[in-house]
Structure formats: C-alpha cells, structure tokens
N, C-alpha and C positions, 0 to 999 in steps of 0.2 A: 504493500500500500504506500502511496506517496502523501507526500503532506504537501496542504496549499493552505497558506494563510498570508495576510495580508503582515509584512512584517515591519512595515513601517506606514504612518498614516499623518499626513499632515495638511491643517487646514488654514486656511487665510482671509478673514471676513466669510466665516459661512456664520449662518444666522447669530449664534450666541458667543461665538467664538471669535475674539481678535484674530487670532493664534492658539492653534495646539498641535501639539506633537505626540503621539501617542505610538510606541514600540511593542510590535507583538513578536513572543518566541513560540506558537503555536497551539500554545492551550488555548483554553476557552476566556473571551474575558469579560469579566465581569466587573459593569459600572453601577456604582451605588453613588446615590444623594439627594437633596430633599425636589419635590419637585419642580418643577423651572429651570432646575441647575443647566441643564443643557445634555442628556444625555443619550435623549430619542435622536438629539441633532450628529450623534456621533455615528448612530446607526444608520440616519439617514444618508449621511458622509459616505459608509461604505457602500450602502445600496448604489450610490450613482457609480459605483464600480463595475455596475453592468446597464444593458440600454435600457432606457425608458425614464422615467422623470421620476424616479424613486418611489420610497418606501409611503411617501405622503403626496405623491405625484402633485407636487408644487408646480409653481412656473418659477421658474430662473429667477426673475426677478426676485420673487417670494424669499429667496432662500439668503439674498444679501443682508450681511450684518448693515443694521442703520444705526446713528445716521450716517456714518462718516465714509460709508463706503461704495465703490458705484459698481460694485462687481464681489464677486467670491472666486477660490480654486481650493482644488482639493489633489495632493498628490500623492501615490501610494506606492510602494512595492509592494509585489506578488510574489511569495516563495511559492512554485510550483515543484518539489524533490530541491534538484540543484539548481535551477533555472530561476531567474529573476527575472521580471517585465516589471518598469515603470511606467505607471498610470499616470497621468493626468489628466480633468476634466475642470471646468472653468466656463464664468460666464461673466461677460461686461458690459455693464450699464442694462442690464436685464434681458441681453441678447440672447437666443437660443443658445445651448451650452454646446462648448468644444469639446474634443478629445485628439490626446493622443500619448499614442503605446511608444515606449523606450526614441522618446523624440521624436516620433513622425505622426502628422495628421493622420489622423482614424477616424472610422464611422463606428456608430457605436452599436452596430451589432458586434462589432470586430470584440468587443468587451465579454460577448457571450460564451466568445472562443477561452478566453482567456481562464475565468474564474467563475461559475454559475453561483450567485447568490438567492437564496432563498431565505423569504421571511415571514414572521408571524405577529403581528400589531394589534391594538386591543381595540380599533376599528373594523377590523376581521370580525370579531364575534360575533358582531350581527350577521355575517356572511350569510346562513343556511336562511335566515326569515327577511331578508329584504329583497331586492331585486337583481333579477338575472345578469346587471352587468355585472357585477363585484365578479360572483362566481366564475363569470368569462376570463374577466383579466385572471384569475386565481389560476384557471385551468391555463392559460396563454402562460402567464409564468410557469407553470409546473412543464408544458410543454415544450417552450426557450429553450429551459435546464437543461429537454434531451437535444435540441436539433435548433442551436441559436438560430439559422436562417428562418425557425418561422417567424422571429420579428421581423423581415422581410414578405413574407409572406401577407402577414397582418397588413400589413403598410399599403404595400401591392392592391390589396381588397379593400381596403377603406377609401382611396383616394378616386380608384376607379367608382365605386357606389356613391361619391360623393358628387360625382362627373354626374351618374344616370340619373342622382335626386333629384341634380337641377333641370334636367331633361322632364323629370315624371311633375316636377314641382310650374315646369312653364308649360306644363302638357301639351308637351310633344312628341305628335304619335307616329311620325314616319318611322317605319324601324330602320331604316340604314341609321339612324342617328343611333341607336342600341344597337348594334350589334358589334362593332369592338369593344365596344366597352362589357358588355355583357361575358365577351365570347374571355377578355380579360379576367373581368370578376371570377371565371369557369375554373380558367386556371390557378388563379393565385386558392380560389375556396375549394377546392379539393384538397390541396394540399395542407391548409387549414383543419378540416374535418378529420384528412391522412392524421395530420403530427397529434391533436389531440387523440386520440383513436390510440394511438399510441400510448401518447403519455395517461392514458385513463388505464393501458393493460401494464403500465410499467408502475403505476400507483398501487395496483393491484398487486402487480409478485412482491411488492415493497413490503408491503402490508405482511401478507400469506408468509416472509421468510424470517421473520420475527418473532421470539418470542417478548411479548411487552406488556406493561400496564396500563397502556392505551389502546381504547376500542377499536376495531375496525369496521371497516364503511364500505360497502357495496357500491358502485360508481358507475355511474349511466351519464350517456351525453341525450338530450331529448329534445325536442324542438320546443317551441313556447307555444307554436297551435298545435302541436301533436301530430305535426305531418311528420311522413319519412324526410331523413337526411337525405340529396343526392351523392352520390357515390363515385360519382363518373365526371369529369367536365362536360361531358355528350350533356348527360343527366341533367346538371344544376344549368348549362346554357340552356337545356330547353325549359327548364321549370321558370329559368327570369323571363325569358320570353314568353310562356303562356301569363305569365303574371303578371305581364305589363296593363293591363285594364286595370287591374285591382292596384296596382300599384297608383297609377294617375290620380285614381278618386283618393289615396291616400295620403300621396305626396308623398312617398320613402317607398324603397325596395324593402318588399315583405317575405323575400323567399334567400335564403343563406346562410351559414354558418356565422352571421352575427347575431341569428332568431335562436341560436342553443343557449342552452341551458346546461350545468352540471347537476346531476341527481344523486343525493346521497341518504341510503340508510344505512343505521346502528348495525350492522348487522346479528348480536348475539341476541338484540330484541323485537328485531325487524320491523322497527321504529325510522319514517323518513326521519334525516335529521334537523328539518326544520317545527317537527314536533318534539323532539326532545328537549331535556331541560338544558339551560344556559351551562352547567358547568359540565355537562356531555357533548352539548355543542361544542365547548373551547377543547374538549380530552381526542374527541375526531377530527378536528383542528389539526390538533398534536400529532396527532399520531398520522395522518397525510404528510404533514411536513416531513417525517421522520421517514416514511415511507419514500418521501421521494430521495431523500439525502442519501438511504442505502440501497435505492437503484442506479442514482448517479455514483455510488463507489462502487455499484458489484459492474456497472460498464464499462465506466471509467477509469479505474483503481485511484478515483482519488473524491473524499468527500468534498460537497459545497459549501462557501461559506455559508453559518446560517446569524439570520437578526435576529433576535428573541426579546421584543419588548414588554417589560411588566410582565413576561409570561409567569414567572416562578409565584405570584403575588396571589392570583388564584389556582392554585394548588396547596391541595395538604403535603406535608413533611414524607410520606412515604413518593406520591408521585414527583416531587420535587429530587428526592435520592432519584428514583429511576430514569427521570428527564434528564440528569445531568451523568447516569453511569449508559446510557446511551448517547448521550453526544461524545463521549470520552471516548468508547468502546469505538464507534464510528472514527474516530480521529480528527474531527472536525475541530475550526476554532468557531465557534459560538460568541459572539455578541450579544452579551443579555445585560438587559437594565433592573433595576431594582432600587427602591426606598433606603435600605439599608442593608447594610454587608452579612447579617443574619441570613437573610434568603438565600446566601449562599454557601452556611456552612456547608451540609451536608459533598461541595465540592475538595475542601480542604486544601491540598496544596496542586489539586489538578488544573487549576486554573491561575490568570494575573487578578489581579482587581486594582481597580482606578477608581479613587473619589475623583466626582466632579461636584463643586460647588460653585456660587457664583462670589464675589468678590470685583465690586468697582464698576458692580452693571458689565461683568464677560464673565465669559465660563472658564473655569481653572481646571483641569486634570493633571493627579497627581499619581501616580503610581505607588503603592503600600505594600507593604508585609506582613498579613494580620496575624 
C-alpha cells in the first residue's frame, strides 16, 4: 500500500486565515477549537485540492480573507509513496480560480489524477430527506474518485443542455437547431449514467468487504419520474428528441441523467434511508464514505484523502474508536474537526493534532503534543 497525504499545506488570505502553514507526516489530523476559530476553512483548503468549488462550493470571491485582501492561494505538496506534486490553486480579485501542478498551468480535472478527496460535512445530513440534487453531486463525487474524467463528462452535459434550454425556453421547434446539441448531450450522458453505474457497484463491494460498525445501504440510481435510464447514446438521443414537445411547454430538458436520483436503504432493516432516524442517516453517511475510501485502495493501492467535519461530535465513544481504527487500518490521512481534543482520545498517538484558535481577528494553528 502507498501512502498519499498532503505533506505540507499552506495558505495566504483564505477566509480566516492571514497565513498558515500546517505540516503533515501522514497520520490522520486532527483540528480542535472553539467554534469560529477557522477550522472547517482548513478542510475547505484541502478540498480545493481537487476540481470543483469545494467542500462548501463557494464562489472564489467568497473565500477571500477581508478586508485587506483582493484575492487568496492555497499551496500544497502531495506525498504520493516517493513522488511529490506541488499544488497550487488561487484566485484574484474574485476571478475564477487557477491551478497549477509542480509549476505548470493545469485544469482542474488534472487535480482528480492527482489525489481523490472525499468528504463528509454536517450539511450532508440532510442529504437522504431533501432534494435530488445534493444526492447527484454526492454520487458525481463518489464517481470523480473512480474515473476523474467524469468531471469532464459532467461539464460536456451541462453546457450543451444549457445550449437546448435556450432553444426549448424561445420555443424553437425546427429540429436541425437540436440535433447536435442533443446528439452531444447523447454522448457526454451515457457516459454519465456508465461512470455512476459504476461507482454505485464499487460502493457496493466497498461496503460487502468490510467488517464494521457502520450500517450498510443498498444503492439504486432511479429516475425522479420513474422512467427507464437510456442506456445507449442511440437510446437517450432519441428519448431528447421524442421529448422535445414536453420539453417546450416546460422550458428545460426533462429527459437525462440530471432527472437521477441516488436510492438508499438500511439494509439490515430495509428501511429507505430517508425514513430512518437522523443519527442512522449520518452512520450510512459513514459508512458510504468508508466504502468508497477502500475501493479507491483495493484499485488503487493507495487510500483518498478524507475531510471529516464535526463528524466524531455525533457519535458515541464506541463508534468514534471504530471510525478512527478504520481510517488508520485504511492508511488514510483524515482531516477531522472537532470542539475539543477529547473527541479525539480514543486516537492516541495515531494521529497530529493542531489547535486553531483565533487571536487579533485570524486564525492561528499550532501544532501540540497532548
């Protein structure tokens, strides 16, 4: 097994932070302090280590320390075994944000190659009872993990549907005006439907090769009208096409792989998970995430980083031992937050831990030895 962790992390006007600098040697690590202090901002820091707009999907601008500053950067090394990639990402005056790998301009799928981060935030919880998109993006990341080009993919499909809305939105019914666009959507959303399809069978062995203290969850991808998925690009061009009437009177494309849904039940109660109670909802949470972190090592030979905010806070003391003698077992470096450095006994010396407190209106991190 290889080790990947993020071995040095430094930041420069990101929200709460002037400056910090924080060194990891691979354990798991563990930030405690009161709340405010800044320490969801550190996790958010290394989310942008892979594409997309993070753990709190900000805008750029959002993320700059005010008032003094007109921009942020955040720069990392990545121990992959012996192999080092330096990261940098950055944005100025609230510009879309940059990237780039060991000095050269990159796009930031290139990120997905690099380091698959996965995370878990206490906005998630609602996941299983609110609405279909959370679930989407949840399954789009878990999918990334295995085959970063479907944020490509993703991209590819949105921008063409956004081409045919304005088409169905000025109701325009020649079809030569749809059919590249369509015959596009065909292509980029099969592969869409392919990678999830995937990563719902790879959640699954994750699960199944485990023994753990967190439940597992049976995993369906579904439509939101209960029609069939297409299958085929043949398939999904000809269902945009039959669907252009209904589409017109509705103004948006109704037929694609942005209408799924992820389905999840308990499975020891065969209980969907959006009737379950809240602190079963957060344990199949859990236990997804964990699922995916050791199908990215049994493919990969190397685990993901994972964010873990506030997770250990609702958990009792036995699942809080298991969540951390399975991140360990996995080899992972974990980013976990927490109130105070108690929620972290039960790690002992397997991990670093960093106070962050604030001090002078910024965030201070200091490294300790409890």
């Amino acid at each position: 097994m290889s080790a990947l962790y993020v071995s040095e992390l430094r930041l420069s006007h990101f929200r709460s932070h002037m400056r910090a600098d924080v060194q990891g040697d691979g354990r798991p690590v563990a930030l405690f302090g009161p709340n405010g202090a800044g320490k969801t901002n550190i996790l958010e820091a290394v989310s942008l280590l892979s594409p997309g707009r993070g753990l709190r999907r900000s805008s750029a601008e959002d993320m700059t320390r005010r008032p003094e500053a007109l921009g942020w950067k955040i720069t990392a090394q990545i121990r992959n075994d012996t192999r080092i990639t330096e990261v940098e990402t950055w944005s100025e005056a609230g510009a879309s944000r940059q990237v780039r790998v060991d000095g050269k301009s990159a796009a930031q799928v290139q990120l997905g190659r690099i380091a698959p981060v996965l995370w878990l935030v206490p906005s998630m919880d609602r996941l299983w009872i609110e609405g279909a998109d959370g679930r989407r993006r949840f399954l789009d990341r878990a999918t990334m993990s295995f085959d970063p080009s479907h944020a490509e993919a993703v991209l590819a499909y949105e921008k063409s549907m956004r081409e045919r809305n304005r088409l169905l939105k000025d109701m325009v019914r020649d079809p030569h005006w749809y059919a590249a666009l369509e015959s596009q959507m065909a292509e980029s959303g099969v592969r869409i439907i392919s990678g999830r399809q995937r990563a719902v069978s790879e959640l699954a062995q994750g699960q199944d090769a485990a023994q753990t203290e967190f439940p597992a969850s049976e995993l369906s991808i579904i439509s939101s009208d209960g029609a069939e998925m297409p299958e085929t690009a043949v398939d999904l061009a000809a269902a945009l096409a039959d669907s252009r009437t209904r589409d017109i009177a509705a103004g948006r494309t109704l037929v694609g792989p942005h209408r799924a849904d992820l389905a999840a039940v308990f499975r020891a109660k065969g209980v969907p998970a959006r009737d379950c109670s809240t602190g079963e909802q957060k344990a199949l949470l859990i236990a997804l995430i964990l699922a995916n972190a050791r199908a990215l090592l049994r493919d990969h030979g190397t685990p993901p980083l994972l964010l873990l905010d506030e997770v250990s806070a609702h958990l009792d003391s036995r699942r809080r031992a298991a969540l951390y003698d399975e991140i360990c077992a996995l080899g992972a470096q974990a980013w976990m937050t927490g109130t105070g450095i108690d929620l972290f006994e039960e790690l002992s010396d397997r991990a670093q831990y960093m106070s962050v407190d604030e001090e002078n209106g910024q965030s201070i991190v200091k490294e300790i030895t409890p």
